[in-house]
N, C-alpha and C positions, 0 to 999 in steps of 0.2 A: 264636398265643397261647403263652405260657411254658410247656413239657413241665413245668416244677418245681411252677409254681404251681399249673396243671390235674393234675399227680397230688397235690398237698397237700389239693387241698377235696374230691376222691375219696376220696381216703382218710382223711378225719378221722374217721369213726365207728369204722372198722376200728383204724386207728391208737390211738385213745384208749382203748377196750378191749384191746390190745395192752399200753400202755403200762400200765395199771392191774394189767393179772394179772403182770406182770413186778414189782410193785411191793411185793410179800412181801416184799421182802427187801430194800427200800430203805431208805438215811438219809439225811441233812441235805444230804450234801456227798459226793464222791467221796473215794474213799481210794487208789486209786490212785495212785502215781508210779512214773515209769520207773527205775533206777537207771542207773548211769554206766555196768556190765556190760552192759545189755538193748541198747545200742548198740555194740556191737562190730561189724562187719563179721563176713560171715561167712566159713568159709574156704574153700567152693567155691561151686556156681551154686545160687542160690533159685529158686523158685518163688512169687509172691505171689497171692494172690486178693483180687479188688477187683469189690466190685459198686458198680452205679447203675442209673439207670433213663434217661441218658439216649442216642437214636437216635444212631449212629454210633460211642461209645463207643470200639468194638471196632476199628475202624477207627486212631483215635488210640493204642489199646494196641499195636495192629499197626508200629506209626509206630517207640513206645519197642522194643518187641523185636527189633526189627530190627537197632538202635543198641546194644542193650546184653544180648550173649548170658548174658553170667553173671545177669542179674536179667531175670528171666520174668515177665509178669504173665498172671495167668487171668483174663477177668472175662465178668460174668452178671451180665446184666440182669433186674431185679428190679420191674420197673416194674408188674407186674399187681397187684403185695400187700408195695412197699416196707418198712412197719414191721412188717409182719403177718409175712417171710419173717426180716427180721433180729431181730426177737422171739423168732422161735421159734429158731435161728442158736445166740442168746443161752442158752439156755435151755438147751441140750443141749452145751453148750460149744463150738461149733463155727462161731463168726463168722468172716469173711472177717478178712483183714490190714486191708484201706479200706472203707470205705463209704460212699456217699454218705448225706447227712443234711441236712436244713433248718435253718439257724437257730433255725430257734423250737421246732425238737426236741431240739437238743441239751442244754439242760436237764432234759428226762426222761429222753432217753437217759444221764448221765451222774449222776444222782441213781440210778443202777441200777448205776453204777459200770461200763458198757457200753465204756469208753473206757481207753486209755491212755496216759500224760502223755509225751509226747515230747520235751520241752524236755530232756532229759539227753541230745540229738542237739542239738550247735551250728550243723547245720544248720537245724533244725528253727527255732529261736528267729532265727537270723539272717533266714528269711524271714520277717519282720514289714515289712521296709523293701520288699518287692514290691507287698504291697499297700495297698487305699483304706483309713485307719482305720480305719472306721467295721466294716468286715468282721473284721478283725482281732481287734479288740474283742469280736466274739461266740465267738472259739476259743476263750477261755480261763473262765476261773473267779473270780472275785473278781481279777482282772488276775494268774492266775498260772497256771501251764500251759499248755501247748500239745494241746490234746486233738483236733483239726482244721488244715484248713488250706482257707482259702475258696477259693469257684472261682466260683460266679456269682453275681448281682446284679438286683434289680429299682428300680433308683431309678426316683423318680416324677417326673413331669411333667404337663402340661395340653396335650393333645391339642384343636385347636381348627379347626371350621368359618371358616376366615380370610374365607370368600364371604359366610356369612351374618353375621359380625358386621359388615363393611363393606355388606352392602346395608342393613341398620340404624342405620348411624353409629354403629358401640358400640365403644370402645375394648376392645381385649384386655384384661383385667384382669390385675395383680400383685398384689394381695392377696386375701383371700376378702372381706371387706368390698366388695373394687371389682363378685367374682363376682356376692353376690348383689345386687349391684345392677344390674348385666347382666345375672342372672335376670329380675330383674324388668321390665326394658326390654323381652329377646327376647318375652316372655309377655306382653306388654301392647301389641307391634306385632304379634303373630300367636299369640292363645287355643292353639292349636295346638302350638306349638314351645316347647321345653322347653330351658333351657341342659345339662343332664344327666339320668343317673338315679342312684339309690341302691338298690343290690342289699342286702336286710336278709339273706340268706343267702352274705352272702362277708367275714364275718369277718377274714379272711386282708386283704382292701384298706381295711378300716375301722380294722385295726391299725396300716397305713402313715401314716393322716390323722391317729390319734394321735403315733406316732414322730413325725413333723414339729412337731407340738406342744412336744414335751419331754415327754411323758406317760408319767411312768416306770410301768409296770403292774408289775413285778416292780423290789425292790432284793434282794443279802442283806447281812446283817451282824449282829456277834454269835451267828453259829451259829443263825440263823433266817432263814428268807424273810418280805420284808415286803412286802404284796400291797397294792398300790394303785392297781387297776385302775381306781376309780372315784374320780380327782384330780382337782382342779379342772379342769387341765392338760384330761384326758377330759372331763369335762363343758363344758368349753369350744367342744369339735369338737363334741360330740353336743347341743351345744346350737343350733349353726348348722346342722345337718344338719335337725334338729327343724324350726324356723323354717321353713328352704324347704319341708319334706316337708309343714306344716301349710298355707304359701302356695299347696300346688298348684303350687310353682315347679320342682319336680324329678319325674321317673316312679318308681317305685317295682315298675312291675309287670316287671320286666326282670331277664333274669339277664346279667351277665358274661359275655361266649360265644356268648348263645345266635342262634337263629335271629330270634327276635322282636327282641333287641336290633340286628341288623343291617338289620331290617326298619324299625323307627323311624329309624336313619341314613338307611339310603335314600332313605326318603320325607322327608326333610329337617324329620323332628320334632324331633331333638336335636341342640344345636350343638356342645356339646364334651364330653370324654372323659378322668377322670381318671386315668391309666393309667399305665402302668410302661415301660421300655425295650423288653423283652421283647414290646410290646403294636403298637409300628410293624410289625409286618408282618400284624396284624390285617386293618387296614382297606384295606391295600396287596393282599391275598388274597382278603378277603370285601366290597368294595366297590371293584372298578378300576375303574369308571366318573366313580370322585370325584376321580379324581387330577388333582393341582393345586390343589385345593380345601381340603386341610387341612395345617396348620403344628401342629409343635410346640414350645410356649416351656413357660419356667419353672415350676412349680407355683405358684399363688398363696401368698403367705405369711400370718403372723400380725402386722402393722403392721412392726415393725421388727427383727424375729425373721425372717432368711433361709435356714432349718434346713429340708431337703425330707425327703423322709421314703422308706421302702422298701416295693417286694411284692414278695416273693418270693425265691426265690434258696437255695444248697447250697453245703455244705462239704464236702470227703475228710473224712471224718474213720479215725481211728488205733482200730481196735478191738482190745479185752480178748481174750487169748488169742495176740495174733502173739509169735512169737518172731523174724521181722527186722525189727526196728524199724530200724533201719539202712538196709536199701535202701528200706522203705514210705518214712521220710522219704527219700530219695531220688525215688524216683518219683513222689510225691506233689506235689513240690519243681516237677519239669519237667512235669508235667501239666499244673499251674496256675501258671506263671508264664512256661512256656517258649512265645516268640511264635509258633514252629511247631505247638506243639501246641494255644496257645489258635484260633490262624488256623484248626484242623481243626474245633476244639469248635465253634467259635461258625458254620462254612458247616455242617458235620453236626447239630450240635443245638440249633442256635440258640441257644447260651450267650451273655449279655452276663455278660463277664468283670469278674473281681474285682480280678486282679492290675491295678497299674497299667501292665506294658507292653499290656495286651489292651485297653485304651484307647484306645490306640495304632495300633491293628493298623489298615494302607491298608483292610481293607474297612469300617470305622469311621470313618474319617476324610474318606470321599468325600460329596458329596452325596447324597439320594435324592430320583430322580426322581418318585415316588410324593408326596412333600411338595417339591414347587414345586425339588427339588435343593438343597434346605436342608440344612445338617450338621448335622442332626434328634441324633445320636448326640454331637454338643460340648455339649448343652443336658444329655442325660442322665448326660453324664462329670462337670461340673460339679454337677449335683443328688447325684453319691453324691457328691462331696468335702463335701456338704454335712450331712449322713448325721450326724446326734447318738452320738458314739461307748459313752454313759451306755444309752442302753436295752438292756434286760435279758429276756430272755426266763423265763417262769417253768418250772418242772417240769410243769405240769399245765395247759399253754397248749391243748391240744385243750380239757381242759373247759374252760376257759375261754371258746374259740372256738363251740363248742357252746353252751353256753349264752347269748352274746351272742347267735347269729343267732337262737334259739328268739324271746327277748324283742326283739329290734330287726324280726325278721318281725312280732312283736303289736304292738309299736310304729306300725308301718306301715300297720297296717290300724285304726288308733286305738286299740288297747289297749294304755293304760299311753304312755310316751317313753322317746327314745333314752338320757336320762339314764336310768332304769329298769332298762334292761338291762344299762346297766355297772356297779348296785349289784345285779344279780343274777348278772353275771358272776364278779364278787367274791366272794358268799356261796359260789356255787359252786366257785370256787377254795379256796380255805378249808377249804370240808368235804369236797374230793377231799385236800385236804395232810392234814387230819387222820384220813381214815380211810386215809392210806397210812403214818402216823406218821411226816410230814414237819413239823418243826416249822415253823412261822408265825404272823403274826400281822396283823391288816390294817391297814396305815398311811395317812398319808393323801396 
């Protein structure tokens, strides 16, 4: 399972309280920019510090220091209390040069003004051509700055029982339309067997089935954020989520991860699996007896909308206080783009890569044996090139995360619907922007 995305939904209650007390002193937008100076070389040997959280890390630093005596990286691992350690970093002035960061944090981290605009490094801005848009796209700011630089990726797919929909005669489905109608077949040749489940506590994978949509939850403009978590766009997903949850077509009592959920695979209650890149060495670990047994294709679409959607996934990002900005973007540059170093990340940490040469990379490109020897990894290279490059992350995406699973869990259990929760998601955005005195307003 993804290190990125199993410390994000650990750490959302920490996280969220984190980002709130750091929020005294927040506005609209960052004010930071680098100037032309903060990029100068420097004119003897650095020192950088760069944390993350993820296994092996140290290993690939070890790679770069070897190669480059004048620029030294420190790093430290921060995986027990990610935003809890760089909060507090923040706070006493004392943050690392990099840090790793999630996507869908970097807009609180950067309404704190935690970051610094690196685009006055021509480095810096030339790597945009390494990577998949769609990652690209969350670095920056209104499309301006460079305050990060991507490194992993969780595009999504449909992980699929290839045994049991052929012993049913059930086509694969391409759309969600064809799915729950393959719900409904597996569920009516065997009471029993469920085409999936829906975890009302993983926020974080309910976000990815909106991206896919086009369900922009945050835009800004005009010097305001305009929150529209509850779009038609959202109500569209949460209203087919609804539907099966109400049919008894989907489980509901399962968490992502857990022991119970691999229990249901095994016994051959569930036939497929809406999961992420990151998510192939799940069932290849906690279920080798199935091997040969499942394939994975495309994500189902929206009719004629072939836009997939993301879980999970980190950026370096460039933090407030470095003074070499210069070599960070440097090393930051070969971390994440260079094929030696991404080949380390991804055997040590099971990074699936953001840059487009780590796409690339021979152990990427072989079949797995685990899925019938299929090049399971061309399906999910394709799904990020498909990656809506317009979604927006908001400043106060924890409460918002929060608050979804609170009312998508009551949802589940029949109080209130999925629609529900995403106009309580909303209110709760809203009144966290307004008691941090971040202008907004709710759109539709």
């Amino acid at each position: 399972m993804s290190k990125t995305v199993t410390r994000t939904r650990l750490a959302a209650v920490a996280a969220a309280a984190t980002l709130v007390a750091l929020a005294g002193c927040s506005s609209s937008a960052p004010s930071d920019k680098a100037s032309a100076a903060s990029c100068t070389p420097a004119k003897g040997k650095v020192t950088l510090q760069y944390w993350n959280t993820v296994p092996g890390m140290d290993k690939v630093v070890d790679l770069w220091n070897k190669k480059n005596p004048d620029i030294q990286v420190q790093t430290k691992n921060i995986s027990n209390d990610q935003y809890g350690t760089l909060g507090n970093a923040l706070k006493a002035g004392k943050a690392p040069d990099l840090a790793q960061v999630g996507y869908d944090e970097l807009p609180a981290l950067r309404t704190q003004n935690a970051f610094v605009d690196a685009s006055a490094c021509s480095a810096a801005t030339a790597a945009k051509s390494k990577f998949v848009p769609w990652t690209w796209s969350q670095t920056s700011f209104g499309g301006t700055g460079v305050f990060a630089l991507p490194q992993d990726t969780g595009p999504m797919a449909l992980y699929v029982r290839s045994d049991i929909f052929k012993k049913y005669d059930i086509a694969i489905p391409t759309t969600w339309d064809e799915y729950a109608a393959a719900a409904q077949k597996l569920h009516k040749a065997d009471p029993s067997l469920d085409i999936t489940f829906f975890d009302p506590n993983n926020a974080e994978w309910f976000n990815g089935l909106l991206w896919q949509n086009s369900a922009q939850m945050y835009s800004y403009s005009g010097d305001k954020w305009h929150v529209t978590v509850a779009s038609d766009q959202s109500k569209q997903v949460a209203d087919y989520w609804q539907k099966l949850i109400a049919g008894k077509l989907v489980r509901t009592d399962l968490a992502n991860g857990s022991t119970q959920m691999y229990a249901a695979y095994q016994k051959d209650q569930i036939a497929s699996y809406v999961g992420a890149a990151w998510g192939y060495s799940m069932f290849r670990d906690n279920l080798p007896k199935q091997s040969g047994k499942w394939s994975i294709v495309p994500m189902p679409t929206w009719g004629a909308n072939g836009s997939s959607g993301d879980w999970g996934g980190s950026t370096v990002a460039f933090m407030k206080g470095s003074t070499h900005l210069y070599e960070s973007v440097k090393f930051n540059t070969w971390l994440n783009s260079d094929p030696e170093a991404l080949a380390l990340e991804n055997q040590l940490g099971g990074l699936y890569p953001a840059a487009d040469a780590g796409l690339k990379l021979p152990a990427l490109s072989k079949g797995v044996p685990y899925y019938n020897n299929e090049k399971v990894f061309d399906v999910f290279a394709d799904s990020s090139r498909k990656i809506d490059t317009n979604f927006a992350w908001g400043p106060t995406q924890k409460t918002v995360n929060l608050a979804l699973q609170d009312a998508m869990a009551k949802a589940a259990a029949g109080d209130g619907t999925l629609t529900d929760a995403l106009s309580a998601a909303q209110a709760a955005a809203l009144k966290s922007m307004k008691a941090q005195a971040i202008p907004a307003t709710a759109g539709k």
